[in-house]
C-alpha positions as CSV (number, residue, x, y, z in Angstrom):
1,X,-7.8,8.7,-17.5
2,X,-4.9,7.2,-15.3
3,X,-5.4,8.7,-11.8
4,X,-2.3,8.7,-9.8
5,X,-2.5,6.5,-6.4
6,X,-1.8,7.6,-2.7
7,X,-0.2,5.6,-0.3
8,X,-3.3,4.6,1.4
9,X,-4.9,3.8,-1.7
10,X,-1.7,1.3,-2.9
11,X,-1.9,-0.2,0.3
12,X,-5.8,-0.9,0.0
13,X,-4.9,-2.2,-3.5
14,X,-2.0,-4.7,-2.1
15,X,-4.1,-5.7,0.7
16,X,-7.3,-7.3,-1.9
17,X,-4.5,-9.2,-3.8
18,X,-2.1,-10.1,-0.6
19,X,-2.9,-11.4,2.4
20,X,0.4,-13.4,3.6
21,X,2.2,-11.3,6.9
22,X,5.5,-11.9,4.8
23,X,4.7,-10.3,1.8
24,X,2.7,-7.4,3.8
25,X,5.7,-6.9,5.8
26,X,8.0,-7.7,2.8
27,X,6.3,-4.6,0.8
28,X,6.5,-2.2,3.6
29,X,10.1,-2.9,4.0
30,X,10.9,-2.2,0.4
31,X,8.4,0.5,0.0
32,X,11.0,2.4,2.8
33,X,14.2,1.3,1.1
34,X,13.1,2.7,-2.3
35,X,11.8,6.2,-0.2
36,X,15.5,5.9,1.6
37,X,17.2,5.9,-1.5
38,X,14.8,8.5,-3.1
39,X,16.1,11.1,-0.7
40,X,19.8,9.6,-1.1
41,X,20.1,10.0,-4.7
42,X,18.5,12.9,-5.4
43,X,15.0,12.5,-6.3
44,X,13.6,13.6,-2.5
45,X,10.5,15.2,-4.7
46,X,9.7,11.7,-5.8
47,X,9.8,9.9,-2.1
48,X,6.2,9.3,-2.6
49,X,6.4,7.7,-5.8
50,X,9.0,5.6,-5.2
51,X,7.8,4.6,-2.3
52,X,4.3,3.2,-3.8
53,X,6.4,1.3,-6.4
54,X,8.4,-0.7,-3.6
55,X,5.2,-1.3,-1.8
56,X,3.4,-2.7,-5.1
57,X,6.5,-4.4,-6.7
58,X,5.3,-7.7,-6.1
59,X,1.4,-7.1,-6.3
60,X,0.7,-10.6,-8.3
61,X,2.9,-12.5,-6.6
62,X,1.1,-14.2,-3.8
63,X,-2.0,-15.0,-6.3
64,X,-0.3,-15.6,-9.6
65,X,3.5,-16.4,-9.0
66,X,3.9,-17.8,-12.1
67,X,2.4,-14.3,-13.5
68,X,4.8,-12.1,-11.6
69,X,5.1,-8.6,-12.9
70,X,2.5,-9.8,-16.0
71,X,-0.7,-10.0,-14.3
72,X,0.5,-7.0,-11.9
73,X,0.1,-5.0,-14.9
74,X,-3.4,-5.9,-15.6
75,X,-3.9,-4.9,-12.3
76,X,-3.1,-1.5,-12.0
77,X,-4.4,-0.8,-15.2
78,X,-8.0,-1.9,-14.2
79,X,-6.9,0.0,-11.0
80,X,-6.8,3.5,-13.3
81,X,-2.8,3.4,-12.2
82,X,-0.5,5.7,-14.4
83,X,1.7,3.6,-17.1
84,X,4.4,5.2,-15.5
85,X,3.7,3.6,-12.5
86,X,3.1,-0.1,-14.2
87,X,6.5,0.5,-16.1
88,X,8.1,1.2,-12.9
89,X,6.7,-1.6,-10.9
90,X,6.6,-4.6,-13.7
91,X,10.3,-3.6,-14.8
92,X,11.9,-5.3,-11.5
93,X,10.8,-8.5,-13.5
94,X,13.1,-7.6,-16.7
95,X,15.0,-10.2,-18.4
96,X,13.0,-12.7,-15.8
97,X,8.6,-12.6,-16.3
98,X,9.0,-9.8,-18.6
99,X,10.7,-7.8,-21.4
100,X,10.4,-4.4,-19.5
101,X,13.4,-3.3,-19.2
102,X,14.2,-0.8,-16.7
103,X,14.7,3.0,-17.6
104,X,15.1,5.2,-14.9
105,X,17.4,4.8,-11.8
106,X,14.8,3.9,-9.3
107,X,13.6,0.8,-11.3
């Protein structure tokens, strides 16, 4: 059963697959943009969520660049992560790593 993930349990997650300051810092940064523009457009309820998306958009990337937003799937599946959540975090890669293509305003 998908269980869904809390902030500090995303960060433990991105921490065991990056370790680099830049992506750390990188992940934080978008993780407020996407809670920014939560509130901005409408979707305050969802701050949360969108916030853990931005900070696990680029999960694989530091391990497995040439994997980016494939093996970040396999990830948070093993993880227990909602398919919501993977959809919404793997789609940044459409058109580029993968054929997700985005659905909903925040992706």
């Amino acid at each position: 059963m998908a269980k869904e993930i809390t902030r500090e349990k995303a960060w433990e997650l991105l921490c065991q697959w990056s370790e680099e300051p830049f992506h750390l810092r990188h992940a934080v940064t978008v993780e407020g943009v996407m809670q920014y523009f939560a509130k901005e457009l409408g979707y305050g309820a969802e701050e949360d969520f969108w916030g853990i998306v931005g900070l696990l958009h680029d999960l694989d990337f530091e391990k497995f660049p040439n994997e980016h937003c494939v093996k970040e799937q396999e990830i948070l599946r093993d993880f227990g992560a909602d398919e919501r959540l993977i959809h919404a975090v793997a789609s940044h890669g459409y058109a580029l790593t993968v054929d997700i293509q985005p659905e909903h305003e925040m992706e």
